[in-house]
N, C-alpha and C positions, 0 to 999 in steps of 0.2 A: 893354506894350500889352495890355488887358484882350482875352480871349478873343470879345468878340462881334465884334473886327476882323477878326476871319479871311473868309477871303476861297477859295472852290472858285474852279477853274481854269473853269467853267462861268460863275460869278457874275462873275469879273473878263470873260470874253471877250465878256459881254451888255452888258456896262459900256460894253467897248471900241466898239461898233456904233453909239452914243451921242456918240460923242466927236469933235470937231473931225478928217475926216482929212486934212488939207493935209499933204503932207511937207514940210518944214522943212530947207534945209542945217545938216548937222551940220558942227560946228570938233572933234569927236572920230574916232579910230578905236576898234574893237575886234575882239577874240579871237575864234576859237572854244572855247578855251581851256579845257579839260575837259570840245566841240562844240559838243566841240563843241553844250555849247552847250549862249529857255527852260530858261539853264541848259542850255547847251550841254555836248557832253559829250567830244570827243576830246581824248585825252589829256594831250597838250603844245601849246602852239602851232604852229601847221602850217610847215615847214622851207621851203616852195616852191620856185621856180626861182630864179635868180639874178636882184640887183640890192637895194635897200635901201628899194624902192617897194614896199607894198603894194594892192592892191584890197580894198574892204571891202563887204557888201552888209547891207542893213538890214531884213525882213521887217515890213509892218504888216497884221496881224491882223483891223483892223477895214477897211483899203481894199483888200484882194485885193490887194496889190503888194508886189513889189523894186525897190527903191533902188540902186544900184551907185555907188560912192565912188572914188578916191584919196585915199591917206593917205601922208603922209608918214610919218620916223619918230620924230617929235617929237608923232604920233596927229591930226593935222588933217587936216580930210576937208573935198574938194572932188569938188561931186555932178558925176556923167557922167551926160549927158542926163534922160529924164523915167523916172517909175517903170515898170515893164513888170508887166503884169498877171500872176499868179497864178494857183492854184486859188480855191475858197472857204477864209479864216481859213487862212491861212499860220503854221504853230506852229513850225515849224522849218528853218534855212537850214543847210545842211552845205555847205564848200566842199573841194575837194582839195586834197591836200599839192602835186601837178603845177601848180595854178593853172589846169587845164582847163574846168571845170564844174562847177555849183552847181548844187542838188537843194533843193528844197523841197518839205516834208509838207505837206497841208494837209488840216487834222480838218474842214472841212467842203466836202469833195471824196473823191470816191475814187480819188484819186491824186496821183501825186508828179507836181511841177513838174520839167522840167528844162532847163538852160541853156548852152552855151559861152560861156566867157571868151575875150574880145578880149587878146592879150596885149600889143598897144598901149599901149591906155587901159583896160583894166579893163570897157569896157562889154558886155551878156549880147547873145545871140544864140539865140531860140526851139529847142530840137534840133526839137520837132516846132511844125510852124504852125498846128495848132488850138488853137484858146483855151487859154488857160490854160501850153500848151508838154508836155501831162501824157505820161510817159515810163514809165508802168505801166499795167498795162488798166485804164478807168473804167469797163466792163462788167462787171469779176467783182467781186461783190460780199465777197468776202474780201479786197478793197483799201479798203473804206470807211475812211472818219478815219483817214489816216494820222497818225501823231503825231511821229514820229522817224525819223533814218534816220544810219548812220554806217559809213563805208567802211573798209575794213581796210589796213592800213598803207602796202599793196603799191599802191595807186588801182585795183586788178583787179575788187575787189568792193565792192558797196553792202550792207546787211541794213537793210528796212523793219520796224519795230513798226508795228500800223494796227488799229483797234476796240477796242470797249469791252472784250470778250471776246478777246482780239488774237492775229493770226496774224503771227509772225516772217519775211516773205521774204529770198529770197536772190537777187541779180541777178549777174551779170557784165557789165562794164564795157568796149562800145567804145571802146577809148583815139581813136581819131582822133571818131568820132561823138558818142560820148557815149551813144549806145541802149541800153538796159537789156534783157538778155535772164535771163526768170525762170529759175532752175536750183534753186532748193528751194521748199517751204513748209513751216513749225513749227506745229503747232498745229491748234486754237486752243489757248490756256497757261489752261489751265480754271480754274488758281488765281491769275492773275492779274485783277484790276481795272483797265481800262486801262492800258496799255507806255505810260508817260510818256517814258523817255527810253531808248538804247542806248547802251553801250559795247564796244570791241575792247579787248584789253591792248596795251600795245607789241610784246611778242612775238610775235602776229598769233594766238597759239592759243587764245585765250579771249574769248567774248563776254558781257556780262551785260544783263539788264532790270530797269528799274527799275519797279516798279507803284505807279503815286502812289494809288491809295483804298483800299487793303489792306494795301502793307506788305510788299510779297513782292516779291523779287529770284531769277530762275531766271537758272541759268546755261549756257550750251554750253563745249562745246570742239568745234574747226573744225580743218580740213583743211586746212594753208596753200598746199598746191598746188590742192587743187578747190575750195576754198573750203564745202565740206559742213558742215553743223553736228551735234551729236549733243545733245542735250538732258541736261541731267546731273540735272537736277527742279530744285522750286524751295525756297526758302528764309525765313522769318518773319523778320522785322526785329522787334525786340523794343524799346517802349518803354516806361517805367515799366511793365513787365510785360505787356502783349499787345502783338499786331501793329500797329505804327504804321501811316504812309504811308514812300513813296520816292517823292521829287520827284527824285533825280538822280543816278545815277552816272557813276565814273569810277576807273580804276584808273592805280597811282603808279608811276613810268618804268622800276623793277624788276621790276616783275607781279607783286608780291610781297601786295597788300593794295589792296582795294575797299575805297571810299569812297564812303558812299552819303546825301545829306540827304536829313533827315527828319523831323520835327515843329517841334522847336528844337533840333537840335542837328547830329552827324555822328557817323555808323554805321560802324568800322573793320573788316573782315573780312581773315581772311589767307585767301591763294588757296594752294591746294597748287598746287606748281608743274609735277606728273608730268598731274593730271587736270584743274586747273582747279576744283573744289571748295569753297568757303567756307567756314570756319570761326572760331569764335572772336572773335565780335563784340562789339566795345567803344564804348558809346557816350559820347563828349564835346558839350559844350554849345557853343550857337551860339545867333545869335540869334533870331527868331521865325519860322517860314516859310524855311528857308534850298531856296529856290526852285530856287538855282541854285550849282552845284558848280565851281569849276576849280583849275589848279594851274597855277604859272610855272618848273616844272621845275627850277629851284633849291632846292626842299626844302622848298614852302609850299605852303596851301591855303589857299582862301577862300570864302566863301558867298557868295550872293547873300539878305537876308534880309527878305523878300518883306513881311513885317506890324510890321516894326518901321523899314524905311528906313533899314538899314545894311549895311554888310560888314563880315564878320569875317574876321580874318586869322591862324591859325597857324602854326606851323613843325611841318614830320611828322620824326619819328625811331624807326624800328623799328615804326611803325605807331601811335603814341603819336602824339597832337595837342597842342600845347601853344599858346595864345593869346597874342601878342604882345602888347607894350608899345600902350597908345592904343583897343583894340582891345576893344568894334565902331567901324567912322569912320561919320560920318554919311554919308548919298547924298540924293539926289535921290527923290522918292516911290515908292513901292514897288518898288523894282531887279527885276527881272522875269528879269534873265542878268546875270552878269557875269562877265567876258571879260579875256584877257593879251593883250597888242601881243607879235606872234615875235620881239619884240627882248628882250622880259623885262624893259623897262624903263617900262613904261605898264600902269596897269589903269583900266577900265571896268566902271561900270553903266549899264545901261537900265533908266532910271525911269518906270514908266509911267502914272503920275498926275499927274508935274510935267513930263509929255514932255520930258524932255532927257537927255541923258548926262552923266554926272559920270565926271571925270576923275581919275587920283592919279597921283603919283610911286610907281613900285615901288622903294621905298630895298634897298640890298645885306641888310639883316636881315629884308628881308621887311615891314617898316611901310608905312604908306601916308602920303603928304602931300599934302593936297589944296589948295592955291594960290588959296582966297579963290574969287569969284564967277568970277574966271577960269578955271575948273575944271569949271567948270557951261555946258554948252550945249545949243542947241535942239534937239529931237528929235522926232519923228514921234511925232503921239497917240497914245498905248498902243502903244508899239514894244513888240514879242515875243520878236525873238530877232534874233539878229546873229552873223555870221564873217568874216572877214580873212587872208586869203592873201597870201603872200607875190606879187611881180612876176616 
């Protein structure tokens, strides 16, 4: 696809304001699957509570709303009740490993959305009942545009990216409430361009940011009892020799190496494991815009590849990418996230020019089989981001 198809995260979300926003039942589920997620970004698919039902919730962009799902584990989703309103432009849905409560960023709000899950039926319940449900102050203006938000292993803590010039917060997490009470701020990360996305490691001690217009990935290391962060500085993403972009990270179930999309391809860093540190960046090819980042914890990565309408699929070894057999498969128009089922046995995109989800087999080598028109279903006008919790 010729370079004048690219597409800013600005240009696609004016698109979206334009566009039919009727939601649509989806016959899909999806991940948060490296958050989680717009190319979500937690790490593995979320473990949740017991039972082999998931809830899944759908953010759209351009109607201020979440969607809340059941899914079975064959990825078919059957909608709970009507959408619930949002902030402004919902960019990101994060749900917890507990199955307690969803969070939603929204970049044009100054503040995070937030929710209880019904452990029932999966359906949300306002924490706070002014508009929108916002669960961070809409007064201080160092919450505008949140973009990101991704909880640490423990469901103790949440950490916000938010603004152009972006301030990293730190919340602590009422387990029975759901209230968010601030206990740090970072920043602002003067060498970052917009905190597109956030990750934790599995081992709860390392945080990183991804900055989609410059290219720069700053990293913490965190206090697993207080949840503190210490800033370690930031770091150049390097493509064909200057600083690209980072649309997405996500680090692999060892904590051994950050993985970060980025122009066309995928950015390998090893983490030193005493500080948390980056080092030693190896870039592999993907395919155009790879939007969105995840892994199905079996030894594989995938992109979401935002300007060419595919996903690519590898297998990781020692931090080495290697591109499967088939491999890009086609999706649905411009995959915007794509997402793992916590079975490891379903992958998802959300296409947000042909609104639907496209579905695959996750085969044992890591390939994907996509099963004819049956595979393809309807979905919410320019859906943005998407998570799924376990029951």
């Amino acid at each position: 696809m010729s370079c004048t198809t690219r597409r800013t995260d600005s240009q696609i979300h004016l698109r979206h304001g334009f566009l039919n926003l009727m939601l649509i039942l989806l016959s899909a589920a999806c991940s948060s699957g490296g958050d989680d997620g717009g190319g979500s970004t937690t790490n593995n698919p979320p473990a949740g509570g017991a039972g082999g039902n998931q809830f899944a919730y759908v953010v759209n962009f351009a109607a201020n709303n979440v969607q809340a799902f059941t899914s079975d584990g064959n990825g078919n989703f059957t909608m709970v009740g009507q959408p619930i309103t949002t902030g402004v432009n919902p960019h990101n849905v994060n749900v917890d490993k507990a199955g307690r409560f969803v969070y939603i960023s929204n970049v044009g709000s100054n503040f995070v959305s937030g929710f209880k899950i019904n452990s029932a039926d999966g359906s949300l319940t306002p924490i706070n009942p002014a508009p929108g449900s916002p669960v961070t102050d809409a007064s201080d203006p160092t919450n505008n545009s949140p973009y990101w938000s991704v909880f640490d292993t423990t469901g103790q803590f949440l950490y916000v990216i938010a603004g152009g010039t972006p301030i990293l917060k730190s919340y602590s997490i009422d387990s029975t409430s759901g209230v968010l009470t601030q206990i740090g701020s970072t920043g602002p990360l003067g060498q970052c361009s917009t905190g597109h996305s956030v990750t934790i490691s599995p081992n709860n001690k390392f945080l990183y940011v991804g900055c989609r217009f410059n290219g720069v990935v700053y990293s913490f290391s965190r206090n697993t009892q207080t949840g503190a962060l210490t800033n370690l500085g930031a770091t150049n993403v390097i493509q064909n020799g200057a600083p690209g972009v980072s649309f997405s990270v996500v680090v692999d179930p060892t904590s051994s190496f950050l993985f970060v999309g980025v122009t066309d391809g995928v950015t390998v860093f090893n983490i030193d494991p005493n500080s948390g540190n980056i080092s030693g960046q190896k870039l592999f090819v993907a395919g155009n815009t790879p939007h969105s980042v995840a892994l199905d914890g079996n030894g594989h990565l995938y992109t979401a590849n935002l300007n060419d309408s595919t996903v690519s699929a590898f297998s990781i070894s020692g931090g080495t990418l290697t591109q499967l057999a088939g491999s890009p498969f086609a999706t649905g128009g411009e995959p915007n996230t794509v997402a793992v089922h916590p079975d490891g046995m379903v992958l998802f995109t959300a296409d947000q020019t042909t609104n639907t989800v496209t579905r695959f087999t996750l085969n044992a080598d890591g390939t994907l089989t996509r099963n004819g028109n049956a595979a393809t279903f309807p979905a919410n006008s320019g859906t943005n981001n998407m998570a799924l919790t376990n029951k």
